[in-house]
N, C-alpha and C positions, 0 to 999 in steps of 0.2 A: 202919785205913784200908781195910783188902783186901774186910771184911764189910760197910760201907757204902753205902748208897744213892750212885749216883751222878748229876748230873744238869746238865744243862748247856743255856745259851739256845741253842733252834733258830735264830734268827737270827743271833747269832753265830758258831756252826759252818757256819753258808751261807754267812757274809763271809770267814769263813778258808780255807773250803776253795776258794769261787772268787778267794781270794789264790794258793793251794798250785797252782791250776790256769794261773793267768797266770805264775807265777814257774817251772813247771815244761816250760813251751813253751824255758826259757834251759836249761836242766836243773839250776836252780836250787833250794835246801830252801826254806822257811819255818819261822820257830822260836816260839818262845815260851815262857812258862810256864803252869804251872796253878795257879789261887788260890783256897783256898776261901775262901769269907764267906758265914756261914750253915752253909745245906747245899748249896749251890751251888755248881759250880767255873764259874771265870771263866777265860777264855785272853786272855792278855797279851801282845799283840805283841810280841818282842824284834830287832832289828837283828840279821842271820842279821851275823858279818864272816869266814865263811870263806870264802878266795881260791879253792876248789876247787869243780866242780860237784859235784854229789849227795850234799854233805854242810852241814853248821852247825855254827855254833859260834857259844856266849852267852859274852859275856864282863861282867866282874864294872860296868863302866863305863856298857855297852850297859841293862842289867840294872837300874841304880839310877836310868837315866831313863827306862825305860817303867815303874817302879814308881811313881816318881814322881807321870807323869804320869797315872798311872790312878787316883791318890789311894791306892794300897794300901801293905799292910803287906809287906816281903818275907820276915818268920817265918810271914806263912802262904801264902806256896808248897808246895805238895804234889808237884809236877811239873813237868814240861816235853811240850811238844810240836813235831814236826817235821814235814813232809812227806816221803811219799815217792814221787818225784815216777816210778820206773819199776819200781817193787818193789812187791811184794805189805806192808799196813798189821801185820806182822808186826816187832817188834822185832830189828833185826842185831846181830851182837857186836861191834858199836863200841858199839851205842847202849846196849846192857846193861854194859858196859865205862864209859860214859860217867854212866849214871846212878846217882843214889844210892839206899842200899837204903833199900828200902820207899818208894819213890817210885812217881807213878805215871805212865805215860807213853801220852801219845795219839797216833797218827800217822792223818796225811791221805794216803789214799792220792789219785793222780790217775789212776789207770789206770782206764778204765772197766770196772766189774760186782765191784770191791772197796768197800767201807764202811769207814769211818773208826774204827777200833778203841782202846779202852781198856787198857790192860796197867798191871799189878801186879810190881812188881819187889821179889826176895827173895833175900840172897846169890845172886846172881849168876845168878838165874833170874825166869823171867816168868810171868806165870798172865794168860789176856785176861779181862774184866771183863765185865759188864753196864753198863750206862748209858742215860740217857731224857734226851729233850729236851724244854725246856719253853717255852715263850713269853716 
């Protein structure tokens, strides 16, 4: 996973991240996963259901209806993604705490003059990634 191409539709990260931006005016996250098919990752809306601002939380319910609905498979999730809606797109130690190893995780940042980052997660540590966007 960590050495691979990564790549993702530019159109899609434009809908997400001006999701991450209108849910970030509440001080609210946006969640999802990441799916590959192909060599392509796809982001998957999921239902954020935490009661608290500036965090998320998927749960297993929320999870088997946006898979559903997206027609995918969920053995190939490779990750998650969240916003962060006043933080720098730097993984925090809930979110390394929360994710699984060798997963990989994206966050939207909303603050302006940060860019939406890719992370590699490995026993309990991150590495950021490369990644391209495509049409």
């Amino acid at each position: 996973m960590y050495n691979r191409r990564h790549s993702m539709s530019r159109v899609s990260l434009a809908k997400t991240h001006k999701r991450a931006k209108i849910a970030a005016h509440r001080l609210n996250e946006i969640c999802g996963v990441l799916v590959r098919e192909h060599k392509r990752l796809h982001l998957v809306p999921v239902k954020n259901v935490s009661p608290y601002m500036l965090s998320f939380i998927i749960t297993r319910p929320c999870l088997k209806t946006a898979m559903a609905a997206a027609n995918l498979n969920s053995n190939d999730i490779v990750g998650a993604y969240h916003s962060h809606p006043l933080s720098e797109p730097v993984p925090s130690e809930g979110d390394l705490k929360g994710a699984r190893n060798r997963w990989l995780i994206l966050i939207i940042p909303c603050y302006k003059g940060y860019k939406i980052s890719l992370w590699y997660t490995c026993n309990g540590k991150c590495k950021k990634l490369h990644f391209s966007t495509i049409v």
